[in-house]
C-alpha atoms as a printed R data frame, in Angstrom:
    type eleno elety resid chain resno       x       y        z
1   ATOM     1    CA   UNK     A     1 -71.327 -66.232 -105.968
2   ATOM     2    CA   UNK     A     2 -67.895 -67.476 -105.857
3   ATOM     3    CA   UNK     A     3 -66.305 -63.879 -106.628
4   ATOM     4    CA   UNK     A     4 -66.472 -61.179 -108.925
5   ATOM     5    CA   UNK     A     5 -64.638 -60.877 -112.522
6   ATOM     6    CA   UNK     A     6 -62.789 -57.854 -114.047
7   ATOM     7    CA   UNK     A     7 -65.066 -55.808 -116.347
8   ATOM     8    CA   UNK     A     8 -62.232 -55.611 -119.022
9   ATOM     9    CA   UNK     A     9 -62.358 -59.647 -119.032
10  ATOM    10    CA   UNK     A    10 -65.486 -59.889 -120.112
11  ATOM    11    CA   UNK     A    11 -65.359 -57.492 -122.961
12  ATOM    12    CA   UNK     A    12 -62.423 -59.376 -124.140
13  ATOM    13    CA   UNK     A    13 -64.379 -62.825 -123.914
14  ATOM    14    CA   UNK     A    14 -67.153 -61.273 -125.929
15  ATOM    15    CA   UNK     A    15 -64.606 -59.684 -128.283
16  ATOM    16    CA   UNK     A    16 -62.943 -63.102 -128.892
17  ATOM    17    CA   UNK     A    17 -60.014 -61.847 -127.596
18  ATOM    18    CA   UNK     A    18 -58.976 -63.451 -125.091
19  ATOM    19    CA   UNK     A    19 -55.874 -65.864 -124.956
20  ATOM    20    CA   UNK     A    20 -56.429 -68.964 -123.640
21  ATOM    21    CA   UNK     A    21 -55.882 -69.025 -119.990
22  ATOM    22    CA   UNK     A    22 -58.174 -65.928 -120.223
23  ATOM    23    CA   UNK     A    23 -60.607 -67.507 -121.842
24  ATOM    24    CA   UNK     A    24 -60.365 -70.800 -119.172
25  ATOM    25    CA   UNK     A    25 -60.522 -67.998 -116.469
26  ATOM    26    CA   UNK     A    26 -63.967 -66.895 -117.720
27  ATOM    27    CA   UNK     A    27 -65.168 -70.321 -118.564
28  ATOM    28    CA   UNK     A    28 -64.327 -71.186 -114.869
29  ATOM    29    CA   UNK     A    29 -66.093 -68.165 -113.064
30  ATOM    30    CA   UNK     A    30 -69.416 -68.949 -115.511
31  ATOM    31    CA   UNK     A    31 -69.457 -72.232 -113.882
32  ATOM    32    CA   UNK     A    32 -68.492 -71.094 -110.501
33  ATOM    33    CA   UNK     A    33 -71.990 -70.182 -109.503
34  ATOM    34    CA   UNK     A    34 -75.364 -69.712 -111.718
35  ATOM    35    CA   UNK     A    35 -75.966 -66.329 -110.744
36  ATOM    36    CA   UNK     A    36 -72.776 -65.959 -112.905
37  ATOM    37    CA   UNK     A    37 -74.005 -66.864 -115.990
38  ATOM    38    CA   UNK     A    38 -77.305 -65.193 -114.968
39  ATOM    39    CA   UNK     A    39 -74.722 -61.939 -114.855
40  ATOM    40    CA   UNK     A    40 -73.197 -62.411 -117.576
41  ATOM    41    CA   UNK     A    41 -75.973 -62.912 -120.254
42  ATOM    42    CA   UNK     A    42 -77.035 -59.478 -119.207
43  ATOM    43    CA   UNK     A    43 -74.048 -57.910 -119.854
44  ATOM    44    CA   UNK     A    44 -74.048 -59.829 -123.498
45  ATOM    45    CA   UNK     A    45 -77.298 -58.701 -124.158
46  ATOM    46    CA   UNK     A    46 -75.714 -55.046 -123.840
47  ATOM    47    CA   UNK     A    47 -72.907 -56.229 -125.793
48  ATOM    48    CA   UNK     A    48 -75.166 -56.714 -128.746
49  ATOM    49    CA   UNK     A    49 -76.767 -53.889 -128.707
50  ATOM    50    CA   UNK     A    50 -76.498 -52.256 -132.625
51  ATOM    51    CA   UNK     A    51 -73.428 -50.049 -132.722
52  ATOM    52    CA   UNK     A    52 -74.323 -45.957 -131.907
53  ATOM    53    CA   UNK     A    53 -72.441 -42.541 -132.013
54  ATOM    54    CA   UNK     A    54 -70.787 -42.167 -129.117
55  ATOM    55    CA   UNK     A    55 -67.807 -40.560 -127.850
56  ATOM    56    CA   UNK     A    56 -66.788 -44.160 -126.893
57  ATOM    57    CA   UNK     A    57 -63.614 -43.874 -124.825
58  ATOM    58    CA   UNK     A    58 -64.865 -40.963 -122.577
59  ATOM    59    CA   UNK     A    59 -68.091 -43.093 -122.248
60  ATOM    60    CA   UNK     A    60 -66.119 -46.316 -121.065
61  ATOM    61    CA   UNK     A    61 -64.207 -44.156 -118.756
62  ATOM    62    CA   UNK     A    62 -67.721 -42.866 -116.752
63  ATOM    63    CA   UNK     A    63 -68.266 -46.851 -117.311
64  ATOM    64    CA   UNK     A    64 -65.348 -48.103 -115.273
65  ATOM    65    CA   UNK     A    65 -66.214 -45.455 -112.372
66  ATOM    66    CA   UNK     A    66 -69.398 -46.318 -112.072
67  ATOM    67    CA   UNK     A    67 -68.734 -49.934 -112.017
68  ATOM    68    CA   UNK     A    68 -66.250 -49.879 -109.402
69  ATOM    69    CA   UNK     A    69 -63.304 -50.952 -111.716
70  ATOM    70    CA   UNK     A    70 -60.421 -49.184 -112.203
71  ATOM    71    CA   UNK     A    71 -59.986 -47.885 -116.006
72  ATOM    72    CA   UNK     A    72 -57.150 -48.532 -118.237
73  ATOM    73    CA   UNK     A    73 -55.199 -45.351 -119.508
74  ATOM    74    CA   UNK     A    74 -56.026 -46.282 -122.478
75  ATOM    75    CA   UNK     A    75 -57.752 -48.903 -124.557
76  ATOM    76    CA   UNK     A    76 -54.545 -51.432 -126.733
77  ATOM    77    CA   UNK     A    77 -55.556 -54.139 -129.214
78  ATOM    78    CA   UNK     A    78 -55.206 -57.345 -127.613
79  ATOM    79    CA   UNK     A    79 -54.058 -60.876 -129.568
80  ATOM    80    CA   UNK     A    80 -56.022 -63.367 -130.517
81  ATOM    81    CA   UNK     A    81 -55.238 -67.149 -129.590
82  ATOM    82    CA   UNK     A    82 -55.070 -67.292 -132.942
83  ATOM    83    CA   UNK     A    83 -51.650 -65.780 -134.167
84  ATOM    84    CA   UNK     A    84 -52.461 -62.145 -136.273
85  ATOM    85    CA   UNK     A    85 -56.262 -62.096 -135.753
86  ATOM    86    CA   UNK     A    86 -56.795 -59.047 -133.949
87  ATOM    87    CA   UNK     A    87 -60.337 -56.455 -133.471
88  ATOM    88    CA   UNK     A    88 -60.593 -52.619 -133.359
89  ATOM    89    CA   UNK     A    89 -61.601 -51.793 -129.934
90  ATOM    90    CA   UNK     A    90 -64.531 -49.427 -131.575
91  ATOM    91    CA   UNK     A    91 -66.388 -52.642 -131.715
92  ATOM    92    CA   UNK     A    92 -65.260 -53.095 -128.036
93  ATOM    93    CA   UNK     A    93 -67.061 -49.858 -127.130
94  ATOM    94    CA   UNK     A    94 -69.766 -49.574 -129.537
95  ATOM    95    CA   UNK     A    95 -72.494 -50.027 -126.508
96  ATOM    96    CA   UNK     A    96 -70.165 -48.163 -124.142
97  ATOM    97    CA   UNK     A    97 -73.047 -45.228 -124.081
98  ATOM    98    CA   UNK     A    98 -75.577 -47.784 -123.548
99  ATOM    99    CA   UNK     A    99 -73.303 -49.329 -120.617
100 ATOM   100    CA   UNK     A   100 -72.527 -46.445 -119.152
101 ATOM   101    CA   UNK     A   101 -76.258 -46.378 -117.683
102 ATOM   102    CA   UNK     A   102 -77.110 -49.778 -117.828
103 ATOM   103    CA   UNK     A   103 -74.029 -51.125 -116.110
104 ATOM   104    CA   UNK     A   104 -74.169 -49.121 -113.099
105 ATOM   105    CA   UNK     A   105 -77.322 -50.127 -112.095
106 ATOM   106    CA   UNK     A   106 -76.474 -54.004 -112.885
107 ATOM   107    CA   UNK     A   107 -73.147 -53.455 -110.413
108 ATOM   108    CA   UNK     A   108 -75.634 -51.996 -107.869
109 ATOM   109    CA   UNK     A   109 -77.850 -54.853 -108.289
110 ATOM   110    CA   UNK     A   110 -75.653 -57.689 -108.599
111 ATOM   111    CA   UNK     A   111 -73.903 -56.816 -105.100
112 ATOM   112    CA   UNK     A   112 -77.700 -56.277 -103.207
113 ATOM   113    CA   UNK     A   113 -78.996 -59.370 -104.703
114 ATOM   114    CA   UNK     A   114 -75.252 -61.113 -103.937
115 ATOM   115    CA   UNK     A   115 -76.013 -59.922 -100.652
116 ATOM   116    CA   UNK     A   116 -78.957 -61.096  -99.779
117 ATOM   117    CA   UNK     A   117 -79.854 -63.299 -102.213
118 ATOM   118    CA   UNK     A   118 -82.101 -66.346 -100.305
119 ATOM   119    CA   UNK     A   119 -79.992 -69.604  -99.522
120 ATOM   120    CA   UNK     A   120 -82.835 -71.750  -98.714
121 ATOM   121    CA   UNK     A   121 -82.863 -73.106 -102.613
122 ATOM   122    CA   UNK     A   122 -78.661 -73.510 -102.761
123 ATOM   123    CA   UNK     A   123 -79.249 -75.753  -99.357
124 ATOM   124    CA   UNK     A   124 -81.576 -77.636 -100.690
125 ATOM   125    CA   UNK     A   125 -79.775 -78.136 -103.912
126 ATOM   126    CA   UNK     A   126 -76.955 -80.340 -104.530
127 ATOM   127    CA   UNK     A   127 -74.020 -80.379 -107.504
128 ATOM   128    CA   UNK     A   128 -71.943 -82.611 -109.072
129 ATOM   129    CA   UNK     A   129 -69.156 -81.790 -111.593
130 ATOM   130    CA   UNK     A   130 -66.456 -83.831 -113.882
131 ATOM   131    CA   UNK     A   131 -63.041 -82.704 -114.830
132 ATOM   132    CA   UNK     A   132 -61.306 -83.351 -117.874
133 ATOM   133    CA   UNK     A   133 -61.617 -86.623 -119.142
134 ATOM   134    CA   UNK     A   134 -63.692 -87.670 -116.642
135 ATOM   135    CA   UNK     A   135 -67.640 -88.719 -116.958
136 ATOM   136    CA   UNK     A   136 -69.569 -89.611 -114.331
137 ATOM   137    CA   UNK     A   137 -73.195 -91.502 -113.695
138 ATOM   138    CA   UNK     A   138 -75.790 -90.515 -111.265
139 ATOM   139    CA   UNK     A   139 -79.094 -92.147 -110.261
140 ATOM   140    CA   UNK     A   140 -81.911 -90.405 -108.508
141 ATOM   141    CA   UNK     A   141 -83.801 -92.258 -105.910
142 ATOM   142    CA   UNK     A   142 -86.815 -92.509 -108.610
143 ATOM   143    CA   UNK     A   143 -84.819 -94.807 -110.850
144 ATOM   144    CA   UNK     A   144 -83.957 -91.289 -113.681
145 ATOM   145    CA   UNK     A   145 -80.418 -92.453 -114.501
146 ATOM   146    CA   UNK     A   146 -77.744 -89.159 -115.743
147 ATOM   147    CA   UNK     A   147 -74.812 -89.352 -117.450
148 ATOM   148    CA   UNK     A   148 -72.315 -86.751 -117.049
149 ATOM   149    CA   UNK     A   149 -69.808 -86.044 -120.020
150 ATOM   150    CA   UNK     A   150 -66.302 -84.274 -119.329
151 ATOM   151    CA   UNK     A   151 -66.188 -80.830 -118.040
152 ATOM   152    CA   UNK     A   152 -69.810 -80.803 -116.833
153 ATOM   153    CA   UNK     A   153 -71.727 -79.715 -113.702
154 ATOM   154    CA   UNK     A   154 -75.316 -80.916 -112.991
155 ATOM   155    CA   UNK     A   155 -77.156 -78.922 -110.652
156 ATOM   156    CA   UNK     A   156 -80.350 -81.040 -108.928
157 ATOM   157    CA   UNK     A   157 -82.289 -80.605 -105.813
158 ATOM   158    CA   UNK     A   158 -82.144 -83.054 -102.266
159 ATOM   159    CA   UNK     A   159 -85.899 -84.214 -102.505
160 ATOM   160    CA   UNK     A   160 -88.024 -84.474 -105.753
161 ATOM   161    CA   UNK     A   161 -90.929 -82.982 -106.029
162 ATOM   162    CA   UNK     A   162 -93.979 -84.915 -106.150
163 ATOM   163    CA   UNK     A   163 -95.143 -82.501 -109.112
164 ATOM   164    CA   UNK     A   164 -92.439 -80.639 -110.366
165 ATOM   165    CA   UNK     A   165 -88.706 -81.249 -110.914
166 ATOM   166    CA   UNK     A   166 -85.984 -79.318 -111.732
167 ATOM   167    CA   UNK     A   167 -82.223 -79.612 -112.882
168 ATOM   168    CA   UNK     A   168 -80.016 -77.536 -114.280
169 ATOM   169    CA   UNK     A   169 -77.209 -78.407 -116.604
170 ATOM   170    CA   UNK     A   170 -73.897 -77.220 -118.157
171 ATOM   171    CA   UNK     A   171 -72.027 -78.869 -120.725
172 ATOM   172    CA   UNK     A   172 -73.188 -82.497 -121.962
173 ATOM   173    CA   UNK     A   173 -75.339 -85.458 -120.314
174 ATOM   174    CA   UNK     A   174 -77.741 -87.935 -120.955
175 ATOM   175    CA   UNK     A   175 -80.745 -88.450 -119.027
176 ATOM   176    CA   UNK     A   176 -82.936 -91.745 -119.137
177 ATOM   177    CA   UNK     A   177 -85.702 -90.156 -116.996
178 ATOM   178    CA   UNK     A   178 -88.388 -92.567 -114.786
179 ATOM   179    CA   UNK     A   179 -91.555 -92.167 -116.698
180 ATOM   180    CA   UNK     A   180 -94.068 -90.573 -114.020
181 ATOM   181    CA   UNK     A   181 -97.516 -89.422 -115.706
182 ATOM   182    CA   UNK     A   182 -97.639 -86.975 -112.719
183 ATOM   183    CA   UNK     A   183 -94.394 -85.011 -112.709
184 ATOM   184    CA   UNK     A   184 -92.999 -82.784 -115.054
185 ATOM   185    CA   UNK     A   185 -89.202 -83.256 -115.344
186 ATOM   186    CA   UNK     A   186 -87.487 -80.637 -116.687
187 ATOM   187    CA   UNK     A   187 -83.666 -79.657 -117.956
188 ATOM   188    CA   UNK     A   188 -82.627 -76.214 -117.902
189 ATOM   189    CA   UNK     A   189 -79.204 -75.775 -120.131
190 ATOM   190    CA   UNK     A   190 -78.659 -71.785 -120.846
191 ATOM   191    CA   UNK     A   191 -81.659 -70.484 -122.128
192 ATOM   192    CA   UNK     A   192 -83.019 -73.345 -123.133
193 ATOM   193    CA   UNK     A   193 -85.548 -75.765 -121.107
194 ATOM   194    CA   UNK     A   194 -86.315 -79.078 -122.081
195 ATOM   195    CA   UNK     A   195 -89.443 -80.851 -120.679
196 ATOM   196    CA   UNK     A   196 -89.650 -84.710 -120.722
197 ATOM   197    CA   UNK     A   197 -92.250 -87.368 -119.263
198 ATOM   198    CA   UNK     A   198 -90.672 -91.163 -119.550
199 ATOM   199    CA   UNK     A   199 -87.601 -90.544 -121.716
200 ATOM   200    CA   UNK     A   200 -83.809 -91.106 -123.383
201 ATOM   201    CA   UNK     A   201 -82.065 -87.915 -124.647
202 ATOM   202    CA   UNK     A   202 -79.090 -86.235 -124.555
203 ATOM   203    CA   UNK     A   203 -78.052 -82.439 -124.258
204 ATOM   204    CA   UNK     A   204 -74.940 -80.537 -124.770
205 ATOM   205    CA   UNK     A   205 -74.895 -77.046 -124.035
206 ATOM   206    CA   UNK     A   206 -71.196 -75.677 -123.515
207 ATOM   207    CA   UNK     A   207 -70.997 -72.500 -122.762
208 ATOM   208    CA   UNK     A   208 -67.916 -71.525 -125.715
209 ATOM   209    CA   UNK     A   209 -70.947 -72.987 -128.427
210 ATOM   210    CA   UNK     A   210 -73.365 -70.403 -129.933
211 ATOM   211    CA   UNK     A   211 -75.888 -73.208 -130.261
212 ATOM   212    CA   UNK     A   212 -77.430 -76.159 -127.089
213 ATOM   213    CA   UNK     A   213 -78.090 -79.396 -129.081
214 ATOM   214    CA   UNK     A   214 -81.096 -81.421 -127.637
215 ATOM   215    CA   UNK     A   215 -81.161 -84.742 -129.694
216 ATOM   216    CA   UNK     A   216 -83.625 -87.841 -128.528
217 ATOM   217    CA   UNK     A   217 -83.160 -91.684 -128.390
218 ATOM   218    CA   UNK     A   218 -86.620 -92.506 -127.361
219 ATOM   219    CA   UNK     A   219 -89.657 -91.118 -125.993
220 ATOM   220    CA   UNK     A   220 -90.179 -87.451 -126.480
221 ATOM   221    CA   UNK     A   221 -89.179 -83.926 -125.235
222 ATOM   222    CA   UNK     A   222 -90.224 -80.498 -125.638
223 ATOM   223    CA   UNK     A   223 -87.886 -77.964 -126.004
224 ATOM   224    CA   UNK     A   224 -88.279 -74.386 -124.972
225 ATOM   225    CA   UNK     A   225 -85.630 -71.033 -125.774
226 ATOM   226    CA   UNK     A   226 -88.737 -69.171 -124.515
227 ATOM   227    CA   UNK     A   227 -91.852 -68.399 -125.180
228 ATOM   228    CA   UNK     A   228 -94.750 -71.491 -125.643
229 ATOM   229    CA   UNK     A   229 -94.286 -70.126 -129.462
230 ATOM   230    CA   UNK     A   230 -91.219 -71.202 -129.783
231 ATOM   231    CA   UNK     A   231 -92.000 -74.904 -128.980
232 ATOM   232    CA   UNK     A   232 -90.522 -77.939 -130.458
233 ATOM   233    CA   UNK     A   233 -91.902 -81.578 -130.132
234 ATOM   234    CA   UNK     A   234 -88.947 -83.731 -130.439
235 ATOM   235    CA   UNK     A   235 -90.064 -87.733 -130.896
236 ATOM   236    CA   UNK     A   236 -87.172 -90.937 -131.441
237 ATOM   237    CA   UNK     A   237 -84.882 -90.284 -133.413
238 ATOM   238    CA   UNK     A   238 -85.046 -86.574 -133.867
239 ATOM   239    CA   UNK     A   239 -82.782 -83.475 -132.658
240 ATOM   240    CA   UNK     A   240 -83.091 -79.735 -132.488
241 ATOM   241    CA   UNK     A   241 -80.791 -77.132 -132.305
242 ATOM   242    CA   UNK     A   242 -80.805 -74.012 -130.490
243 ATOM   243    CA   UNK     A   243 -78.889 -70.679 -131.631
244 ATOM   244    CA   UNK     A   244 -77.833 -68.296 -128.207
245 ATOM   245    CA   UNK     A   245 -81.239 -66.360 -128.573
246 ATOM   246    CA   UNK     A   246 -83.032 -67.736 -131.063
247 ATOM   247    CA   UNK     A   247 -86.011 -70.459 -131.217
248 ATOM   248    CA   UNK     A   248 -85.149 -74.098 -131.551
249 ATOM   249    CA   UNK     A   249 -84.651 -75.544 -134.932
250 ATOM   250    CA   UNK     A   250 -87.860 -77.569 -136.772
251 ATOM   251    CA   UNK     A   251 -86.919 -81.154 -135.571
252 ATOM   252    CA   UNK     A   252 -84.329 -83.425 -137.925
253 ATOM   253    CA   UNK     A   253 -84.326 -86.666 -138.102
254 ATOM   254    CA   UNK     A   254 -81.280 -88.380 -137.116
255 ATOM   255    CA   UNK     A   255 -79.711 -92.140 -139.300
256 ATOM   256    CA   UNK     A   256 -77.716 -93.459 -136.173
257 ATOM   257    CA   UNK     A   257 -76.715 -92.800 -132.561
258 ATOM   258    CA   UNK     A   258 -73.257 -91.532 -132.360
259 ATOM   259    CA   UNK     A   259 -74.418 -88.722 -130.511
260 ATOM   260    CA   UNK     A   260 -74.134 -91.222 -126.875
261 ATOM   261    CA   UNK     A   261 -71.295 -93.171 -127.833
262 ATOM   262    CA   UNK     A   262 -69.103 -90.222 -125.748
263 ATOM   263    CA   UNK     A   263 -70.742 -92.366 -122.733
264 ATOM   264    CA   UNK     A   264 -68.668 -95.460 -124.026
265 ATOM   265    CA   UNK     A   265 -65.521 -93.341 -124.273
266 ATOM   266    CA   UNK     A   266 -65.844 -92.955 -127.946
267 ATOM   267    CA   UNK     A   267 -65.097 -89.676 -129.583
268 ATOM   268    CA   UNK     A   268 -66.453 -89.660 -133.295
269 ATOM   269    CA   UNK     A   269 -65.787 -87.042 -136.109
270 ATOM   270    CA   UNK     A   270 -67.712 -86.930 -138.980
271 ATOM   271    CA   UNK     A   271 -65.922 -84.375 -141.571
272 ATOM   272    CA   UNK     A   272 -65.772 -82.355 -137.815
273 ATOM   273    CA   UNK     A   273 -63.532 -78.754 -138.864
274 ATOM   274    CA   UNK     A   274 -60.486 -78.644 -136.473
275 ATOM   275    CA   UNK     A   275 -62.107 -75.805 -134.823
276 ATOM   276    CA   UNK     A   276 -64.859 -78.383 -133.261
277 ATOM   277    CA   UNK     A   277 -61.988 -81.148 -133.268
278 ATOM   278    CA   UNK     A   278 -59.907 -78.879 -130.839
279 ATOM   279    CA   UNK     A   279 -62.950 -78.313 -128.671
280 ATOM   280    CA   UNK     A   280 -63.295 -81.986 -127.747
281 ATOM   281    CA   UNK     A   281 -59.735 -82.615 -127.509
282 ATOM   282    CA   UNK     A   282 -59.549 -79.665 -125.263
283 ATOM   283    CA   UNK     A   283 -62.780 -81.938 -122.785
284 ATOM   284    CA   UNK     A   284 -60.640 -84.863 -123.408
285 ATOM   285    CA   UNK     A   285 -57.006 -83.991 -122.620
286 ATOM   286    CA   UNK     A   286 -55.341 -81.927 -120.363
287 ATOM   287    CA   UNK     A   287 -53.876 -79.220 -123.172
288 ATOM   288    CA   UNK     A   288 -54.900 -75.962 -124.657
289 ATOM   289    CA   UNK     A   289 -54.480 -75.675 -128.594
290 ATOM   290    CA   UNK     A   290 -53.072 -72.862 -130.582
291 ATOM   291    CA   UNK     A   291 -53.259 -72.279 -134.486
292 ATOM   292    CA   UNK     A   292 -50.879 -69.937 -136.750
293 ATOM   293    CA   UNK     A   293 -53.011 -70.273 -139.505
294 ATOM   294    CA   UNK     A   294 -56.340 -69.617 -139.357
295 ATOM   295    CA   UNK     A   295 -57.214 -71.436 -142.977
296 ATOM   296    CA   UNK     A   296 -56.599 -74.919 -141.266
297 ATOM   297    CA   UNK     A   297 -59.631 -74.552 -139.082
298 ATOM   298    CA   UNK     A   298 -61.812 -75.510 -141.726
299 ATOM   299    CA   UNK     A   299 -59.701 -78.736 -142.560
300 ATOM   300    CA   UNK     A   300 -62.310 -81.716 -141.600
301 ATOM   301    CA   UNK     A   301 -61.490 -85.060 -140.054
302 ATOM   302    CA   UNK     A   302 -63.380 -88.361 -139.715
303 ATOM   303    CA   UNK     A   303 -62.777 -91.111 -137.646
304 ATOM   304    CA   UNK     A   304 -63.448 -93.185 -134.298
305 ATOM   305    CA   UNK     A   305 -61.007 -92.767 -131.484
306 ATOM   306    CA   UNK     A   306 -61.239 -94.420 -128.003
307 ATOM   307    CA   UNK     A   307 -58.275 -94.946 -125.857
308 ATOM   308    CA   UNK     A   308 -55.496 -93.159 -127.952
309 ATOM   309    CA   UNK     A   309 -53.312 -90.912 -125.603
310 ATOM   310    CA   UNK     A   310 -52.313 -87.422 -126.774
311 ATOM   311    CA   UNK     A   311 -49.752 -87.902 -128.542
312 ATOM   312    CA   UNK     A   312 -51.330 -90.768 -130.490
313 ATOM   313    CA   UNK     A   313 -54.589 -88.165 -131.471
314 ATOM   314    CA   UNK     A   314 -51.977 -85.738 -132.571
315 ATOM   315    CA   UNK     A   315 -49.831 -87.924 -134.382
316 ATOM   316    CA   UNK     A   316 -53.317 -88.628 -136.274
317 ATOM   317    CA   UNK     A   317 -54.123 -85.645 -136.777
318 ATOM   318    CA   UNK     A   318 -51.091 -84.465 -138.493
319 ATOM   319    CA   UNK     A   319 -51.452 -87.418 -140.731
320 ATOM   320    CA   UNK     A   320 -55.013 -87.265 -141.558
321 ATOM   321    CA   UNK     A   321 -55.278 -83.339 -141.939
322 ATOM   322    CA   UNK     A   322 -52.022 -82.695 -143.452
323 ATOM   323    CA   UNK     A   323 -50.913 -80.350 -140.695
324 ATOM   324    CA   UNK     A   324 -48.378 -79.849 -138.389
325 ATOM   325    CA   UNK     A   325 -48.000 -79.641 -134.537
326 ATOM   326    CA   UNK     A   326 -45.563 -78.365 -132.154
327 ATOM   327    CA   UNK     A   327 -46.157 -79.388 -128.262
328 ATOM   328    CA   UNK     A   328 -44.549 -77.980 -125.498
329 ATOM   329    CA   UNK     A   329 -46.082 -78.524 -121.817
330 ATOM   330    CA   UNK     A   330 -49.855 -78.389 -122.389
331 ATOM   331    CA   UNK     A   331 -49.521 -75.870 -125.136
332 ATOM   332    CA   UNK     A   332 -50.254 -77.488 -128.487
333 ATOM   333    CA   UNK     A   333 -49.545 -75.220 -131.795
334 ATOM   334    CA   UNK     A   334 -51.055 -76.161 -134.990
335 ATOM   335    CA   UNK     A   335 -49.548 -74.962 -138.041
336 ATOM   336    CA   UNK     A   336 -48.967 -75.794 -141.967
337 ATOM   337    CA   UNK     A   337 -46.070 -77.608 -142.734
338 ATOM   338    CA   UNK     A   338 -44.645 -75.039 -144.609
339 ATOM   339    CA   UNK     A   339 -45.377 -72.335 -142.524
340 ATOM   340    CA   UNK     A   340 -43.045 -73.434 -139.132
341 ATOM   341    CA   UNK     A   341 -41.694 -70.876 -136.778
């Protein structure tokens, strides 16, 4: 693991309160090392845990000892990114009883397994990454052919197996994967798995979504968020999408194939909100994006964009949405026009 992350952090992540660099400083450590996100899905499963009566502040307290963090004096409201959205920190320690057990033990056994966790598999496993902006295409020794959208890490071992092989992505790619009749081939992205044999299709699974998006071009895949109930046969043409914890969706059929065209540099909106707009902006450019008012998020745009710089995309966006922007450094504030400060 590449290190440990304050307790507090996390809450606020699964609060959706952290600011942005917070939020980036999260987003980094889940990609730092698997057994992160492995970590952290355990401590969201606690996190959503229906609400009980608890003396919630006293149990957060016996929380923080246990855990080995040091506990605040007391618990503050924090800001959103989002200027005068704000949560009561009861929802921040409705589980706290439920931590206060649970937690302890998953400190205790998150350092042993840390420990002496076996490095054989991370040897024999190799890892490539893109920043933002950047894509990148690999090509396995078997003729399987990836491409890696921005902000992405592929995970993929030295030596195929003759029978069985196994990759593990976060973020976005495409795969064209050599058909072998003999081999299973599959993509793990979160907690979904997605089996192929002799196939084109793409998956994006960022981690800030609350759904993985498996769509095909040709052949077919199975997709798998668990169980072999839970199943879906996805053919040409067809996508699926899978809520954080839920089974996949029954397969839709898709009228075109804008879903690569990120691999040609293209970035298309299709009555996108600015909420979704922001995210790929954020892949794309070196900037993080604050809005005053949250009614703007909803505002759609639709349009093809390819080499425009920032300020072009913003200068667009103004335009198109009917909003208003105010840059300074990599800080980006959206805001209506009649609502400046």
């Amino acid at each position: 693991m590449n290190k440990k992350i304050d307790l507090h952090l996390i809450h606020k992540y699964l609060s959706e309160e952290c600011s942005l660099p917070e939020r980036k400083k999260v987003d980094d450590w889940l990609k730092a090392d698997p057994r992160n996100f492995e970590y952290f899905k355990e401590i969201k499963k606690i996190w959503e845990v229906p609400p009980a009566k608890v003396d919630s502040a006293n149990a957060w307290l016996e929380v923080s000892r246990s855990a080995g963090v040091k506990p605040e004096k007391r618990m503050t409201r924090h800001r959103s990114i989002f200027a005068g959205r704000t949560k009561d920190y009861s929802m921040y320690l409705r589980v706290a009883a439920a931590i206060l057990i649970t937690v302890a033990v998953s400190f205790f056994l998150f350092d042993t397994f840390n420990k002496t966790a076996d490095t054989s598999l991370a040897s024999n496993m190799r890892e490539v990454s893109t920043d933002i902006g950047q894509t990148k295409t690999l090509q396995f020794s078997d003729g399987t052919e990836v491409s890696l959208n921005a902000v992405s890490s592929l995970r993929y071992p030295e030596q195929f197996d003759s029978r069985l092989v196994e990759v593990f992505l976060e973020g976005e790619a495409y795969f064209q994967v050599a058909k072998n009749r003999n081999r299973k081939f599959i993509v793990h992205a979160g907690e979904v798995s997605v089996q192929v044999l002799g196939t084109g299709f793409n998956v994006m699974a960022w981690p800030e979504e609350d759904s993985i998006e498996v769509a095909v071009k040709n052949g077919n895949v199975s997709v798998n968020s668990g169980s072999e109930a839970e199943k879906v046969i996805l053919h040409k043409g067809q996508k699926s999408y899978v809520k954080r914890g839920q089974a996949p969706s029954s397969p839709q059929q898709m009228h075109d194939e804008n879903f690569i065209l990120w691999m040609e540099g293209l970035l298309i909106f299709d009555e996108t909100p600015l909420q979704d707009v922001i995210r790929n902006l954020e892949r794309r450019y070196d900037v993080d994006f604050e809005v005053k008012d949250l009614s703007i998020l909803s505002t759609t745009l639709t349009g093809e964009f390819s080499e425009e710089s920032l300020d072009e995309m913003l200068e667009i966006l103004a335009l198109s949405m009917g909003i208003d922007y105010k840059k300074s450094g990599n800080i980006v504030t959206f805001f209506k026009p009649d609502n400046k400060k």
